[in-house]
N, C-alpha and C positions, 0 to 999 in steps of 0.2 A: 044874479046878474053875471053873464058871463064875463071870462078874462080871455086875455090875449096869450097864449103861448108864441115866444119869437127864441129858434134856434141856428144857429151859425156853424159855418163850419167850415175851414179853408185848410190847406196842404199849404206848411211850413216850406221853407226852401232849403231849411236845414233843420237837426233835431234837436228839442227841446234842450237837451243834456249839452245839445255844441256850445263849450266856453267862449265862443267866441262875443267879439265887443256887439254885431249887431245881433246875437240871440238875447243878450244880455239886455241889451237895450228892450228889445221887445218885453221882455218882462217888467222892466222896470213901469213904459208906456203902460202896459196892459193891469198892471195894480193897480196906479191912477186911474185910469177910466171906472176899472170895479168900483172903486173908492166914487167918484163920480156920479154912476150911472144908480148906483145904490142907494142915494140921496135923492136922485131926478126924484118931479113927482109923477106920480102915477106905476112906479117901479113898485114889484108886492114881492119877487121873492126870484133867486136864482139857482141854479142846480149848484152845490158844494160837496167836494167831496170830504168825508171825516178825518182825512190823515192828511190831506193837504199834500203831500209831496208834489214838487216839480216832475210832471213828465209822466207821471202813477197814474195814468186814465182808466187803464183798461182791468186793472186790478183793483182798483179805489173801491169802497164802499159810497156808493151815492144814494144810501137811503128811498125815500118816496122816490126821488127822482129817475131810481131803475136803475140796471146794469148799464155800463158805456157801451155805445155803440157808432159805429160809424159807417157813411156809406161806402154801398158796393165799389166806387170805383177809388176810394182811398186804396192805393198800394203800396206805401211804404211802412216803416216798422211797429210794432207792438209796444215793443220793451223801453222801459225809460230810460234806456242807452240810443234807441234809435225811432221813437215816434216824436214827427214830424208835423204835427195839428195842431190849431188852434179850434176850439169846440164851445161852444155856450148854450147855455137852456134856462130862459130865464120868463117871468109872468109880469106884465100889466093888467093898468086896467082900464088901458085900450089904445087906440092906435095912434093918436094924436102924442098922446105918450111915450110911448115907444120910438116915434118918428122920430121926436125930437133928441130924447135922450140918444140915437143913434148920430141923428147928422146935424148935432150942435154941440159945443164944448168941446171937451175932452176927447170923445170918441172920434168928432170930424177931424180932429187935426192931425189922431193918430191912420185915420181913413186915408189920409194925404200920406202919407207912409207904406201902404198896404204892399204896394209893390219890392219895397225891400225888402219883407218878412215873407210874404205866400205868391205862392205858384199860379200862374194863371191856368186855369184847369177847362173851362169851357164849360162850368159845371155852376149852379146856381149857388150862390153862396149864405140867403138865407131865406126861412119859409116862417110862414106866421101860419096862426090857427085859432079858432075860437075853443075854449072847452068851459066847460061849465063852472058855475061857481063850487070851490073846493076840492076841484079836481086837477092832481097832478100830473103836467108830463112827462113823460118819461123820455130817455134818449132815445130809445128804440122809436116812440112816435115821429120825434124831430126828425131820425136818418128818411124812417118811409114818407112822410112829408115832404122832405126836400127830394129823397129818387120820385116821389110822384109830379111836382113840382115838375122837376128837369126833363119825366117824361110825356106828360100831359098840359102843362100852361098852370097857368094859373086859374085857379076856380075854387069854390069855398071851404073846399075841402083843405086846401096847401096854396098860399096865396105870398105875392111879394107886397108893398109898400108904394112899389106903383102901379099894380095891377091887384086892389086891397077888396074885402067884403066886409058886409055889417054881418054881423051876430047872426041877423036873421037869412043868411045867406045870400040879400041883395047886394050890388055892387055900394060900394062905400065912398062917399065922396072921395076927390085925388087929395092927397096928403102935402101938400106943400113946405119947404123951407122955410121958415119963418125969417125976418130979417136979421133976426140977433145973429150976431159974430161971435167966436169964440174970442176970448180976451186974451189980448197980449200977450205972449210968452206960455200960454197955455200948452197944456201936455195931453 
């Protein structure tokens, strides 16, 4: 049975390493959601990397999940003194899934946020994909997903959540919001 690969990707409005209270903040949001989203069901497994450091993307050991990579039009820094990304690569097991755990809870509230933290770029900010059972993606797939994505539409190859496909490369019903709220005081 296939799985859903869903990869993200946005341009920081400052770099990971800035002390500042709202970089800070963003980390704290962003542990809660993993914390979160890790739980949803239908979530099966996300890219980590083995040394964890704050801001270490590009030199991290990310195992199955491949060398870090980012798209072409990312231009700001490398180094964990100056890269400016937030980046995810993570597997369900399917889109109803997925949908939710992104724009319900935890993650919606910090969505209402997005603009404090990342850059409006003009550029797609996440691409989904089907890949087979047991098979991992890598970041290199998610970058050329979403450059194809940004340059092509959407179609089965590199698809968004409202523009989605089944498995078998037909169109997939629209994904709707469900009615639940996130609760009170949620992060």
């Amino acid at each position: 049975m296939p799985h859903l690969a869903l990869y993200t990707f946005g341009v920081l409005t400052s770099p990971l390493a800035d002390p500042a209270p709202l970089t800070r903040e963003f980390y704290d949001v962003g542990e809660s959601v993993y914390r979160a989203m890790g739980q949803h069901p239908g979530y099966l497994a996300h890219a980590e990397a083995a040394d964890g450091d704050r801001g270490v993307l590009f030199d991290a050991d990310w195992g199955a999940w491949g060398e870090f990579a980012v798209p072409a039009w990312y231009g700001k820094g490398r180094t964990p003194e100056t890269t400016a990304l937030a980046a995810s690569l993570s597997l369900w097991t399917d889109l109803r899934s997925a949908f939710d755990a992104v724009y319900t809870g935890p993650h919606r509230t910090a969505l209402s946020r997005r603009y404090d933290w990342f850059e409006r770029t003009g550029h797609p900010n996440h691409v989904l994909w089907w890949v087979s059972d047991g098979v991992i993606p890598t970041w290199h797939n998610g970058v050329s997903r979403l450059e194809h994505l940004h340059a092509h539409g959407a179609a089965p190859h590199a698809f968004t959540f409202h523009d989605s496909f089944a498995p078998d490369g037909g169109p997939a019903a629209a994904v709707r919001a469900s009615r639940a709220r996130p609760a009170r005081g949620a992060v």
